[in-house]
Residue frames as qw, qx, qy, qz and C-alpha x, y, z in Angstrom:
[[0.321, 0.323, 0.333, -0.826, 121.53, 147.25, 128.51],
 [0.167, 0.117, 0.769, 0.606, 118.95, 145.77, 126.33],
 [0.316, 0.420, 0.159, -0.836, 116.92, 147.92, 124.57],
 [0.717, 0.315, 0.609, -0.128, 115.59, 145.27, 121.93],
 [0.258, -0.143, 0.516, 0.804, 115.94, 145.20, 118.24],
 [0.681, 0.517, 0.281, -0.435, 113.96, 145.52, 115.09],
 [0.651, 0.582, 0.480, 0.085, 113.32, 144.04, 111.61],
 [0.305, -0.166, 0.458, 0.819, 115.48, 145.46, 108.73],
 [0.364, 0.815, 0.445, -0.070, 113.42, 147.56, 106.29],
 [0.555, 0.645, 0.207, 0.484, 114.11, 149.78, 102.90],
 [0.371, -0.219, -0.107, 0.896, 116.45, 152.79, 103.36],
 [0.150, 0.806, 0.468, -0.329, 114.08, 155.95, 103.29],
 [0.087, -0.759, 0.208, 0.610, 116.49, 158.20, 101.94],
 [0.051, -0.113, 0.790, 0.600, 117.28, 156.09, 98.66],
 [0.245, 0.646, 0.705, 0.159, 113.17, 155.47, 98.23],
 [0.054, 0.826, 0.120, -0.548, 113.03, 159.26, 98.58],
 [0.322, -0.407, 0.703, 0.486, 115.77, 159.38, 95.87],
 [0.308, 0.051, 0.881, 0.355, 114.69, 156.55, 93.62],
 [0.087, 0.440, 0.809, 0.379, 111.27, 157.30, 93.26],
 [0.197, -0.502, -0.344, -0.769, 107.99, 160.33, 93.68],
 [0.621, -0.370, -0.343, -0.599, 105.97, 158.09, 94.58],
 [0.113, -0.375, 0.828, -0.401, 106.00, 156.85, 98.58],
 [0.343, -0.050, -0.900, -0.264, 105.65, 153.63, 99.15],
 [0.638, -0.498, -0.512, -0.288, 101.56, 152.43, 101.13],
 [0.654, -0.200, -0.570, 0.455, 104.02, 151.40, 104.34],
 [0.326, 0.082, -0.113, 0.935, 104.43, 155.26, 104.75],
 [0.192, -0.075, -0.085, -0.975, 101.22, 156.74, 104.62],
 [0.060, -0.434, -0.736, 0.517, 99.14, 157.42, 107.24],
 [0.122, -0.351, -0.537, -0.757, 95.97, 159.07, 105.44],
 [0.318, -0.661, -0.673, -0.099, 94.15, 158.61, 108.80],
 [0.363, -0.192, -0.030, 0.911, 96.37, 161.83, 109.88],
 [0.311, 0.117, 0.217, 0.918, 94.01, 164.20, 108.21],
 [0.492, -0.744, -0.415, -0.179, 91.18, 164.26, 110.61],
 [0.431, -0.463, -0.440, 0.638, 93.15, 165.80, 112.99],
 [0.074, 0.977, 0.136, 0.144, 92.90, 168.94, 113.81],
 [0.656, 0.220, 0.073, 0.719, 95.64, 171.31, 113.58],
 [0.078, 0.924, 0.239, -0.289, 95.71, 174.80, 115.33],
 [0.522, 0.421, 0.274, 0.689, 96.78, 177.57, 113.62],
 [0.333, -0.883, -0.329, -0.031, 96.58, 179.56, 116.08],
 [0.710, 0.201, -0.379, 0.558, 99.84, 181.59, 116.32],
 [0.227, -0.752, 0.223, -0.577, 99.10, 182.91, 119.34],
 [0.745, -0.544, 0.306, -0.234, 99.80, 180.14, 121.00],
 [0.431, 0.710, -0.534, 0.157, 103.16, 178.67, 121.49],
 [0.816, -0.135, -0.429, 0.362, 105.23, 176.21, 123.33],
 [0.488, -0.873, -0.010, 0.020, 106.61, 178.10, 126.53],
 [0.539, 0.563, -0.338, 0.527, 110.41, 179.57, 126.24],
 [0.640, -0.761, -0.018, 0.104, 112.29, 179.38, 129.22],
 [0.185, 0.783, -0.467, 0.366, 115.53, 181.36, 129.70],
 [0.879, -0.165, -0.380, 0.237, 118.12, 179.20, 131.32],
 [0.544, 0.225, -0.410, 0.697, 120.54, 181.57, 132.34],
 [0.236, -0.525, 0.287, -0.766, 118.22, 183.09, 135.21],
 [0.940, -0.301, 0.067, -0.145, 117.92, 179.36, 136.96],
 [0.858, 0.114, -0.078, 0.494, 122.11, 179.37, 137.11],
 [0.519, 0.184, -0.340, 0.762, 124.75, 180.32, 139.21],
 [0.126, -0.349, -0.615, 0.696, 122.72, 181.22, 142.41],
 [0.279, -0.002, -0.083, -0.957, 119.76, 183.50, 140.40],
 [0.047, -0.323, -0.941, -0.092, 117.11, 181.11, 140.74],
 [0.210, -0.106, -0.256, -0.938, 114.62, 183.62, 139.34],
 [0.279, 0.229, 0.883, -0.300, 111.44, 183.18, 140.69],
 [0.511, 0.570, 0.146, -0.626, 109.53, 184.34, 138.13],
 [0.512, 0.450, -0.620, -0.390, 111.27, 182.09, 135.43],
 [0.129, -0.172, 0.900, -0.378, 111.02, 179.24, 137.95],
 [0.600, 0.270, 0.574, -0.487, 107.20, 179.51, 138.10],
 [0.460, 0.549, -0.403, -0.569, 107.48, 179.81, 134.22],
 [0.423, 0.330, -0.826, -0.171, 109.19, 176.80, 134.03],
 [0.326, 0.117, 0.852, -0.392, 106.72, 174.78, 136.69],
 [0.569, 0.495, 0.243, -0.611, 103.66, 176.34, 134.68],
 [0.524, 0.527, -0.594, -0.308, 105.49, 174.69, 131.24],
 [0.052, 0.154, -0.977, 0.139, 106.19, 171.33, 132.88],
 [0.316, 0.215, 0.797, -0.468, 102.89, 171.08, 134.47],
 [0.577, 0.510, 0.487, -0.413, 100.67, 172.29, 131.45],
 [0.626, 0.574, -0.426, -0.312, 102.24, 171.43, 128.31],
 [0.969, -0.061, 0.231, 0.065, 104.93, 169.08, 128.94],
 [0.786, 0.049, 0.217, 0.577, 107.27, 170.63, 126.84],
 [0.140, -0.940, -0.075, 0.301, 109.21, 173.77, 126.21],
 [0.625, 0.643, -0.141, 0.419, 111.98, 175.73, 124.66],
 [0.383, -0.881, -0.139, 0.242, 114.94, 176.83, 126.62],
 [0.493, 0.786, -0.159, 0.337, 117.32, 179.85, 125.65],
 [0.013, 0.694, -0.643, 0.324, 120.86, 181.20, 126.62],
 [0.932, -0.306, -0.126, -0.145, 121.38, 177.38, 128.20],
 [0.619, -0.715, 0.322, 0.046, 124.82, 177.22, 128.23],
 [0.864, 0.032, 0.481, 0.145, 125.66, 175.24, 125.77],
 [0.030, 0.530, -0.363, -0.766, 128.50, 176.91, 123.11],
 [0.723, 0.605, -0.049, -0.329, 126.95, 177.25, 119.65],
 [0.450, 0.671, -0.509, -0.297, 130.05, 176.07, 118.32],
 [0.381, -0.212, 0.839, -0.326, 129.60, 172.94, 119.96],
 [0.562, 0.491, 0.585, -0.317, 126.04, 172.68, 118.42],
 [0.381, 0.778, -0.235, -0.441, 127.13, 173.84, 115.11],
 [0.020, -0.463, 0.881, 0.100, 130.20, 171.35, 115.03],
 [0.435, 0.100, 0.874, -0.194, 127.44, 168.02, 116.07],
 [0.671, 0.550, 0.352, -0.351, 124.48, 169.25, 113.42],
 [0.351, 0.682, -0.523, -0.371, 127.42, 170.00, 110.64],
 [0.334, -0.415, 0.801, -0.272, 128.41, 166.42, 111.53],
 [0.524, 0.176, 0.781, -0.290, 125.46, 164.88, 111.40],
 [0.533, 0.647, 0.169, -0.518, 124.84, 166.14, 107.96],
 [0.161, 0.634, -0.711, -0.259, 127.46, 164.95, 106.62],
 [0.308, -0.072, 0.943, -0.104, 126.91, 161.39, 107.85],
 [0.675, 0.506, 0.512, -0.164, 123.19, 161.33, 106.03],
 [0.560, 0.692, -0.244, -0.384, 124.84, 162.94, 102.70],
 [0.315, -0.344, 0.834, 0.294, 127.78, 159.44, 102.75],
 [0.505, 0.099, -0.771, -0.374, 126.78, 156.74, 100.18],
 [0.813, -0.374, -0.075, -0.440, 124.32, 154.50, 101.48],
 [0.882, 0.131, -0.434, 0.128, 127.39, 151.72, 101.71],
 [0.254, 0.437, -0.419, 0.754, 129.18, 153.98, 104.19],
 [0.351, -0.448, 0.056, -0.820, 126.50, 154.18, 106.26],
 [0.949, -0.108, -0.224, -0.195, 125.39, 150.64, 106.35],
 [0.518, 0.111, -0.665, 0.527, 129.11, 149.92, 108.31],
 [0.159, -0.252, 0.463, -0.835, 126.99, 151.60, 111.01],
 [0.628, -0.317, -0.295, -0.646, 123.39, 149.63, 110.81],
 [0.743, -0.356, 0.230, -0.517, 121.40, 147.81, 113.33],
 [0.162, 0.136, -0.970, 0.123, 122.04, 144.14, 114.72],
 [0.469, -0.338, -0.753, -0.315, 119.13, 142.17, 115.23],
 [0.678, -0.452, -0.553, 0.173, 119.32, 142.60, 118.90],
 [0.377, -0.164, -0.090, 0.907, 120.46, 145.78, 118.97],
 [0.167, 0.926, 0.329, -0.079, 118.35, 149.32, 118.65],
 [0.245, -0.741, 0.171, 0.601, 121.61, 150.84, 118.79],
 [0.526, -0.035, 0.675, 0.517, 122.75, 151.89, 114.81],
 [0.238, 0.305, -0.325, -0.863, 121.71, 153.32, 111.46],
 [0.120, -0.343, -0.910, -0.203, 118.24, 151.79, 110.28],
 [0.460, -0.496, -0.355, -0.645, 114.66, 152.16, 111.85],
 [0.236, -0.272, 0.746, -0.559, 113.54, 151.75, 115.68],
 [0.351, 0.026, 0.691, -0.631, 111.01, 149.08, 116.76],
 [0.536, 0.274, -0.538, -0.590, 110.11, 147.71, 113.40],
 [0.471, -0.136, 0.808, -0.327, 108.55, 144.46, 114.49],
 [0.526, 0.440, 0.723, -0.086, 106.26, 142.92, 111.75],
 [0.150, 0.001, 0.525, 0.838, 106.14, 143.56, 107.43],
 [0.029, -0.738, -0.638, -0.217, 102.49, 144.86, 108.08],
 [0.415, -0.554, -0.285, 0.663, 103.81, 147.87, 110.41],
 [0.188, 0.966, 0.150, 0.096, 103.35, 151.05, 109.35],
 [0.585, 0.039, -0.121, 0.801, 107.15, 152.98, 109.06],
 [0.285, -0.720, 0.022, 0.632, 108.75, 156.37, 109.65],
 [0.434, 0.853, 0.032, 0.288, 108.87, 158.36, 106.76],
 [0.143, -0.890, 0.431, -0.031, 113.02, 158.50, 108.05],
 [0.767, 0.211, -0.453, 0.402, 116.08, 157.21, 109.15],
 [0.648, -0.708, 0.129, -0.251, 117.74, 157.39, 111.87],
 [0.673, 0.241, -0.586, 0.381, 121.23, 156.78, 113.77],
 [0.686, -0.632, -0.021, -0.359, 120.59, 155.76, 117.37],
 [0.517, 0.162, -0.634, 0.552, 124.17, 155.55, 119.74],
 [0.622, -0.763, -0.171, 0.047, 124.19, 155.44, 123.83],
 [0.328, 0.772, -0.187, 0.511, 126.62, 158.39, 124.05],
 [0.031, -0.412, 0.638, -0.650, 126.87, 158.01, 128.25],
 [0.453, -0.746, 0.426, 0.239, 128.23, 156.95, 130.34],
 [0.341, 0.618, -0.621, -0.341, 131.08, 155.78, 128.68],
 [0.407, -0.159, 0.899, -0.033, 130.98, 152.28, 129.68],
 [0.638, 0.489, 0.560, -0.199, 127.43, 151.82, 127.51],
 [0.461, 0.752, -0.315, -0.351, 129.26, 153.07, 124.00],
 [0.834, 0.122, 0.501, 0.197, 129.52, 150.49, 121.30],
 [0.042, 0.687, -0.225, -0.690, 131.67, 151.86, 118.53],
 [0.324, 0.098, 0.849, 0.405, 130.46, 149.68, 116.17],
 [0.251, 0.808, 0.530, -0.052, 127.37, 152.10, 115.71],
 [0.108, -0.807, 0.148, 0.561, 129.79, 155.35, 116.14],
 [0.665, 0.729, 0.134, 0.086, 130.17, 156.31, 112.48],
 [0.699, -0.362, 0.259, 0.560, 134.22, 157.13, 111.40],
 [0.240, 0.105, 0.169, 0.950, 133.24, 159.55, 108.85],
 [0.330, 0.756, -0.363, 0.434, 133.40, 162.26, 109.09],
 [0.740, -0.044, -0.602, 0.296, 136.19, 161.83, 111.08],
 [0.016, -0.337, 0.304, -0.891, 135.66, 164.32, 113.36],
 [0.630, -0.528, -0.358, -0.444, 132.15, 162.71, 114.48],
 [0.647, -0.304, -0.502, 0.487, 133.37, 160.32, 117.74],
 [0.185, -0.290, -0.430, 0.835, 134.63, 163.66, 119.81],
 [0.224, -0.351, -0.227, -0.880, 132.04, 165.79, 118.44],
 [0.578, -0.407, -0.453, -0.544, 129.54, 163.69, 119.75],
 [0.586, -0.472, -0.573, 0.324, 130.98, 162.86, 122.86],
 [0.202, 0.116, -0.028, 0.972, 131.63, 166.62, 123.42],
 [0.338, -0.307, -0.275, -0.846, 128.18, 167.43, 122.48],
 [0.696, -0.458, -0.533, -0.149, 126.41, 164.58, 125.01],
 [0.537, -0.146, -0.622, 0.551, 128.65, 166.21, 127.68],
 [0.071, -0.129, 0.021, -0.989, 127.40, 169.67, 127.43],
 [0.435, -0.316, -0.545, -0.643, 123.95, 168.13, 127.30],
 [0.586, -0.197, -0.687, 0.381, 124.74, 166.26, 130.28],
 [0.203, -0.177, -0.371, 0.889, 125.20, 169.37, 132.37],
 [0.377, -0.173, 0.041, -0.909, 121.95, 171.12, 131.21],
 [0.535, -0.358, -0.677, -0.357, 120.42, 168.02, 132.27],
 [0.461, -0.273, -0.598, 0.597, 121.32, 168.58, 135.96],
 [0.056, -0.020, 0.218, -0.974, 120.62, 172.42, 135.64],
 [0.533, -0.165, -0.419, -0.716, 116.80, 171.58, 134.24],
 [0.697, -0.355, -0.600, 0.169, 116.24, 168.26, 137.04],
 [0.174, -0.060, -0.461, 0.868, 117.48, 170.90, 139.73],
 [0.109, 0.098, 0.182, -0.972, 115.20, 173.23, 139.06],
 [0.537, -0.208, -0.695, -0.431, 112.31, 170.85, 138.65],
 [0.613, -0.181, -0.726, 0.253, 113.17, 169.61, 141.60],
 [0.142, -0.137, -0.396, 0.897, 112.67, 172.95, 143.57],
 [0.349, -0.068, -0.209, -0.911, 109.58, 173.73, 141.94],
 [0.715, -0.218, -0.565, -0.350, 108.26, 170.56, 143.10],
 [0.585, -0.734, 0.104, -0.329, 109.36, 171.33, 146.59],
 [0.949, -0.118, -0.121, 0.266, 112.40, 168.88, 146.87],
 [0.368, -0.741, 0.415, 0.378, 116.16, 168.92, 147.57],
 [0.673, 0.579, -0.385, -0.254, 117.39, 168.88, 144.12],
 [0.057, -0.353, 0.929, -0.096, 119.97, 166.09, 145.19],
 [0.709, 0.232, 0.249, -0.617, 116.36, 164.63, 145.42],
 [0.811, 0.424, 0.373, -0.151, 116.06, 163.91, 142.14],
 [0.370, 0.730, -0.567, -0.092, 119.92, 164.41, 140.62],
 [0.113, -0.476, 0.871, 0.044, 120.48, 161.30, 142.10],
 [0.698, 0.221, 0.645, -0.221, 118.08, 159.44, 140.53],
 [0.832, 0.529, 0.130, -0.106, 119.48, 160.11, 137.29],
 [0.045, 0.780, -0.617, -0.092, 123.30, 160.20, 138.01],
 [0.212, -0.362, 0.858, 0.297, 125.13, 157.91, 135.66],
 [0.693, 0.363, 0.562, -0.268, 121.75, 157.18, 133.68],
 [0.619, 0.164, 0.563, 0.522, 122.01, 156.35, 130.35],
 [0.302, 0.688, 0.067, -0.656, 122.05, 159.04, 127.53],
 [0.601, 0.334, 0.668, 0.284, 120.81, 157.91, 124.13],
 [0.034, -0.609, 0.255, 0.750, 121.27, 160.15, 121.29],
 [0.495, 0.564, 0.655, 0.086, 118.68, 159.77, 118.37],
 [0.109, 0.488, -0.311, -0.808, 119.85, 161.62, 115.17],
 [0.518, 0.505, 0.678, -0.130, 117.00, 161.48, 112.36],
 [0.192, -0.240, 0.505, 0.806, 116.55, 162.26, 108.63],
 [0.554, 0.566, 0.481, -0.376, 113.32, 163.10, 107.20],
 [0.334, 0.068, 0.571, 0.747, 113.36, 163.21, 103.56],
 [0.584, 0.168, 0.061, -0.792, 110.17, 165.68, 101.58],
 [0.170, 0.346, 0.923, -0.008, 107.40, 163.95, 100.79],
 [0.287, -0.203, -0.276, -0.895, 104.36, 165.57, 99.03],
 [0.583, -0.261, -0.668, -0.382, 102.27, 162.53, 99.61],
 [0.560, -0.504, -0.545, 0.368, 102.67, 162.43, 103.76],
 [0.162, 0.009, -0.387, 0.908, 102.25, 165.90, 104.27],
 [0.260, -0.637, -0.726, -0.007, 99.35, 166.67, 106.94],
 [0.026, -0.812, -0.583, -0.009, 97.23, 169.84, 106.96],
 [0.287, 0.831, -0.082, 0.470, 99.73, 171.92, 105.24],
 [0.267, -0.864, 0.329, -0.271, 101.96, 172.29, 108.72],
 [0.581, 0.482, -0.600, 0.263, 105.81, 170.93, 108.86],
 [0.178, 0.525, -0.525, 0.646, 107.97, 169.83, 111.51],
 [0.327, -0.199, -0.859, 0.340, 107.47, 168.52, 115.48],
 [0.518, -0.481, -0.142, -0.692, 103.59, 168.92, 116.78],
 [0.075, -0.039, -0.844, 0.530, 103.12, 168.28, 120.12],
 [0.279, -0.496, -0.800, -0.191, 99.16, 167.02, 121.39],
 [0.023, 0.025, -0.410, 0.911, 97.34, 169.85, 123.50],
 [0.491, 0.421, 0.404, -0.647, 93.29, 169.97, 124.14],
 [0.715, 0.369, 0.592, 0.043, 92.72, 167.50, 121.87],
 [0.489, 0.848, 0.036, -0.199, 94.36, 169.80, 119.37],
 [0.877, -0.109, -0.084, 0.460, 97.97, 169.27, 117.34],
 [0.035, -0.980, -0.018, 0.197, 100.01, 172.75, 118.02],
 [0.495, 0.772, -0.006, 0.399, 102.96, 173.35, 115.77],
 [0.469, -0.815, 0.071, 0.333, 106.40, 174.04, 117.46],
 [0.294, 0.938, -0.067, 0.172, 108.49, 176.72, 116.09],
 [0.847, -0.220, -0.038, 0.482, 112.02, 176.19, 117.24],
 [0.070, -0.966, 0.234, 0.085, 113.59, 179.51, 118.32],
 [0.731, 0.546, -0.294, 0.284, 116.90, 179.73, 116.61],
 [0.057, 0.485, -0.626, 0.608, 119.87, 178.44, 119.24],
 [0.581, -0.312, 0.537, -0.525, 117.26, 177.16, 121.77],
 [0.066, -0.037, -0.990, -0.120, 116.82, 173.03, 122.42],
 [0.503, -0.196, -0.154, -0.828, 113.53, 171.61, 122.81],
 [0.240, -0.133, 0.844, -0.460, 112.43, 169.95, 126.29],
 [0.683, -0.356, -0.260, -0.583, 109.73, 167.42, 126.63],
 [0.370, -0.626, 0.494, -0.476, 109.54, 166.27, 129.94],
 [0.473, 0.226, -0.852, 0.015, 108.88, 162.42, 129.34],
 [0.665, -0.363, -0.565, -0.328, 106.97, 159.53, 131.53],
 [0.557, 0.139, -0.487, 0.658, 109.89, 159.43, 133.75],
 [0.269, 0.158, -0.325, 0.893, 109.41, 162.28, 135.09],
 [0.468, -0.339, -0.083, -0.812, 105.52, 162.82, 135.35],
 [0.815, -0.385, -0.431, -0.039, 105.23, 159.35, 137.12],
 [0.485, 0.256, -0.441, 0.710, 108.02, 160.88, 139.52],
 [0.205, -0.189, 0.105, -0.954, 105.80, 164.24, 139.99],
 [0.084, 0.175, 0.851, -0.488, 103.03, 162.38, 140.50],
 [0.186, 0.623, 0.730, 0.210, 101.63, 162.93, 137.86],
 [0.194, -0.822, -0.155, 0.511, 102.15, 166.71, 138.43],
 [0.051, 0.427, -0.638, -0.639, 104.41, 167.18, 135.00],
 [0.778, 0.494, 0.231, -0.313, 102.75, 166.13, 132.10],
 [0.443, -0.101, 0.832, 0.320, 104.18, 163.45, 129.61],
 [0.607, 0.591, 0.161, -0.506, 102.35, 164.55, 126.32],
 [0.751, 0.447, 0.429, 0.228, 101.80, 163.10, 122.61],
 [0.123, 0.854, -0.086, -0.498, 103.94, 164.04, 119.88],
 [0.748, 0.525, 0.395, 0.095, 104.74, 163.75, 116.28],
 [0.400, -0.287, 0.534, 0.687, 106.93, 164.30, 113.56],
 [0.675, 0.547, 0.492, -0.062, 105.44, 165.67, 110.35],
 [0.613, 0.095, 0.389, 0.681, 107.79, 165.59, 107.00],
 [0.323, 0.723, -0.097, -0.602, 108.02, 169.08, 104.50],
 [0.781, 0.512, 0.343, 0.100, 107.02, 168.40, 101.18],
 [0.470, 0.863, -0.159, 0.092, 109.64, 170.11, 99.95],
 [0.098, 0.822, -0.462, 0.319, 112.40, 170.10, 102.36],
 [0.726, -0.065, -0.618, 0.296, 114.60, 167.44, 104.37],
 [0.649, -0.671, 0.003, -0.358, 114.28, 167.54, 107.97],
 [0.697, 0.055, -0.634, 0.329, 117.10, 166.56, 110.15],
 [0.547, -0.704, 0.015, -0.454, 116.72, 166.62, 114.01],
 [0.425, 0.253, -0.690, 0.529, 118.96, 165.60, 117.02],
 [0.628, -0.610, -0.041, -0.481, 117.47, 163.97, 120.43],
 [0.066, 0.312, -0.846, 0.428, 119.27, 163.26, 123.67],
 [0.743, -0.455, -0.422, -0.252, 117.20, 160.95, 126.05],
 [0.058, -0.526, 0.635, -0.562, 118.29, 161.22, 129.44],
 [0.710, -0.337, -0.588, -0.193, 117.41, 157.95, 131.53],
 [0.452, -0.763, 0.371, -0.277, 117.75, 157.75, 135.55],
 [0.109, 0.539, -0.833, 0.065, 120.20, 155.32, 136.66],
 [0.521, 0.144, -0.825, -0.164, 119.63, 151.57, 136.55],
 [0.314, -0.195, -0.850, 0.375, 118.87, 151.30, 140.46],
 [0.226, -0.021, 0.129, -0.965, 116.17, 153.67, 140.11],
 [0.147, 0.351, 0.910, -0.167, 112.96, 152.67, 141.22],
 [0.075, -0.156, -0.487, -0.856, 110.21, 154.19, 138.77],
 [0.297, -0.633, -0.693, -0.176, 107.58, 156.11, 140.78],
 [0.297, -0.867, -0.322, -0.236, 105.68, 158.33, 142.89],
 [0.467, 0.243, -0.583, 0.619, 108.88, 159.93, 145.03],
 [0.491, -0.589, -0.596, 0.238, 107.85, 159.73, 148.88],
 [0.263, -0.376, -0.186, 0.869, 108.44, 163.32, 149.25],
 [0.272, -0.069, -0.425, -0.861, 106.19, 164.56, 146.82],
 [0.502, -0.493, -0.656, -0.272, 103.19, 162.35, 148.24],
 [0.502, -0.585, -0.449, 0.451, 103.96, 163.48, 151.70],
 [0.274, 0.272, -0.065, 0.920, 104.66, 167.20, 150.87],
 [0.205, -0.369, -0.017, -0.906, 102.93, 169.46, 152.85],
 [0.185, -0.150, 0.750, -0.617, 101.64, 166.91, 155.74],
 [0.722, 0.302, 0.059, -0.620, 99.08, 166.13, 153.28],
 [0.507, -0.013, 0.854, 0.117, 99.16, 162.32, 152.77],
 [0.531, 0.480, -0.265, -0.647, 98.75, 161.99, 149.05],
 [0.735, -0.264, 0.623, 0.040, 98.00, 158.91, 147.18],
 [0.374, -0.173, 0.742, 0.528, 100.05, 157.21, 144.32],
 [0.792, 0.503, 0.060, -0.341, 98.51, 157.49, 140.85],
 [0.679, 0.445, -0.575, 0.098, 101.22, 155.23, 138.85],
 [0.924, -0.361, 0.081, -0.097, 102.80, 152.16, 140.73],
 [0.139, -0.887, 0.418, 0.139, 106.25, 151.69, 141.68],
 [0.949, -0.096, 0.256, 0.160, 108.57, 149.38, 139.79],
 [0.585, -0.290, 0.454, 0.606, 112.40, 148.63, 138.75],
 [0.018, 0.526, -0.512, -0.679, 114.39, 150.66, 136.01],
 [0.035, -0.234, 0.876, 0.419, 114.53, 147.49, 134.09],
 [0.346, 0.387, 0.853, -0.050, 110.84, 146.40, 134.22],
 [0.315, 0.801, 0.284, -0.422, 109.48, 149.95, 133.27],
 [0.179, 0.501, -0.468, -0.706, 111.54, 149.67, 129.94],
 [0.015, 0.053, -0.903, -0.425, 110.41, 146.53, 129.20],
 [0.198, 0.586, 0.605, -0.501, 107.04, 147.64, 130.20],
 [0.081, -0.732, 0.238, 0.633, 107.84, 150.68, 127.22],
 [0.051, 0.214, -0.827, -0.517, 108.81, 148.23, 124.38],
 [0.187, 0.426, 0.885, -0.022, 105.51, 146.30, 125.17],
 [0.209, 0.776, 0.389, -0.451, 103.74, 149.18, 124.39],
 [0.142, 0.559, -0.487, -0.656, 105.94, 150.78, 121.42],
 [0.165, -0.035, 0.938, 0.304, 105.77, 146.88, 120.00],
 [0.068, 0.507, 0.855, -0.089, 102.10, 146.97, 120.44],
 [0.126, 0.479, 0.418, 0.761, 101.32, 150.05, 118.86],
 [0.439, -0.773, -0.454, 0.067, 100.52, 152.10, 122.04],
 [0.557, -0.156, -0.133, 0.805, 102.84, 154.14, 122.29],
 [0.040, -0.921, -0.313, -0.228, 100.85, 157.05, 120.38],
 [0.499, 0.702, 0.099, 0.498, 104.13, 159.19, 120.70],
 [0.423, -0.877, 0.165, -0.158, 105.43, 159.56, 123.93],
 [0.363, 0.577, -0.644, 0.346, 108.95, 159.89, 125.14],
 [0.790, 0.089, -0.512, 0.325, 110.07, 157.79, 127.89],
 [0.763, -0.082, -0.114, 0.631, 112.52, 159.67, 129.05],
 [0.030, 0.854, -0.075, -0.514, 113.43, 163.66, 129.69],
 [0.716, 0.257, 0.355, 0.543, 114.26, 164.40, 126.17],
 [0.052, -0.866, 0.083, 0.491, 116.38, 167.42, 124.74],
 [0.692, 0.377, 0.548, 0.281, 116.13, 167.82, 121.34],
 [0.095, 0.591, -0.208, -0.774, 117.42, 170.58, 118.36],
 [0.814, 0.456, 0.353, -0.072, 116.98, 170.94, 114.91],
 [0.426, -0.293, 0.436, 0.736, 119.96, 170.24, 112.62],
 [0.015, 0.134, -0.593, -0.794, 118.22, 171.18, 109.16],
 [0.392, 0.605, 0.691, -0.061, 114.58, 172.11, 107.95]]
């Protein structure tokens, strides 16, 4: 599967370390025109999983979760399914791995030709602007796509954690694509088989503080709304959905793919854990002919249909080329191991 490489660049965590002061590459000063609500009446949308499972398909948490897909893009969902001590076991993990020596780590970095590993993503040129992070990026499923040259060996407990943890994820991806898939009028089979046996990529990240790159006093993942950025709170236990291109060029544009961002505490490290969920390799990326034809009402395409494999390499052209402007891809489901 190639998902391209990047360019080798300083370890974040030792500049964090070494020095105060961060280095030009890092800071993005044009960040502080945005606007920022502070509104805390408004919130990312919480959706309770455990009334869309095992025949309750609530219809009131149903519409919730249509009204969260369709006008945000992303959400929170509780009681999912997933044991805590599952999620407890992967984030304990994962801390460990950023506290090794840097030399320990580096038996895990990137190959030229490889995103998969410990390093940066999509570094392409020594003018680029970086991540204030790090970052260890493994394809966790199926099993055929795991390279265990990235899979870290301490602690030794990581390997089953993590394949543990991508299975559990696995299953709430089916429960969350079901019930999309009903809210958008389909037979969930619909659209579970357009991602059975897709890849799942598993992006674990380390922010270090920073005084100097923190924007308008508010921490942590902001997601783009009415031109405004809005601050998500991360209910304690619950993951955090964004729904991804995938899926809004599916809907027809009906789900919303939205902007979002990472922004460092000046005081505190930041560590964060994202599954991607792709559809499967012979998926054709577009408008699904039941969704234009729903209701006898001939609808027409907004987004054009083409192969798995072109619309990633569509994806990189755009990340490479600085377009990307912070959208996922993919349905991601994400937690936070440490802020």
């Amino acid at each position: 599967m190639e998902l391209g490489g990047s360019l080798a660049v300083p370890n974040v965590q030792e500049l964090a370390w070494s020095s105060k002061d961060v280095p030009a590459r890092y800071v993005r000063p044009e960040l502080e025109l945005d606007r920022v609500s502070k509104d805390e009446s408004v919130r990312v949308p919480v959706i309770d999983m455990s009334k869309l499972v095992g025949g309750c398909d609530d219809e009131d948490e149903l519409a919730k979760l249509h009204s969260a897909s369709r006008d945000w893009g992303f959400f929170q969902v509780i009681n999912h399914g997933v044991p805590d001590k599952v999620i407890l076991k992967m984030k304990a993990d994962i801390q460990e791995f950023f506290s090794r020596p840097l030399q320990e780590k580096m038996e895990c970095a990137q190959l030229p030709s490889d995103i998969q590993g410990y390093g940066q993503a999509f570094v392409v040129s020594v003018e680029q602007k970086l991540d204030w992070g790090d970052m260890l990026y493994i394809l966790a499923q199926p099993q055929d796509v795991r390279n265990m040259r990235f899979w870290p060996r301490v602690p030794s407990s990581f390997r089953a954690t993590l394949i543990q943890y991508s299975i559990e994820l696995e299953k709430l991806k089916g429960i969350l694509l079901s019930s999309m898939a009903r809210n958008l009028g389909l037979e969930p089979e619909k659209l579970l088989t357009l991602f059975e046996e897709g890849v799942q990529g598993v992006r674990m990240n380390y922010y270090p503080p920073s005084l100097l790159t923190q924007v308008n006093e508010v921490q942590g993942l902001q997601i783009k709304k009415d031109g405004k950025w809005i601050p998500v709170d991360p209910v304690p236990g619950a993951f955090i959905v964004n729904v991804g291109d995938v899926i809004e060029i599916m809907s027809n544009g009906e789900y919303k793919s939205i902007e979002h961002r990472v922004v460092v505490n000046p005081e505190k490290e930041r560590l964060s854990i994202a599954a991607f969920h792709n559809s499967n390799r012979n998926a054709v990326i577009g408008p699904l002919p039941d969704i234009l034809s729903k209701e006898q009402k001939k609808r027409a395409p907004n987004y054009k249909s083409i192969s798995y494999q072109e619309f990633l390499k569509l994806g990189q052209k755009a990340t490479l080329e600085g377009k990307e402007k912070g959208l996922a891809h993919h349905l991601k489901i994400e937690t936070e191991a440490a802020q």
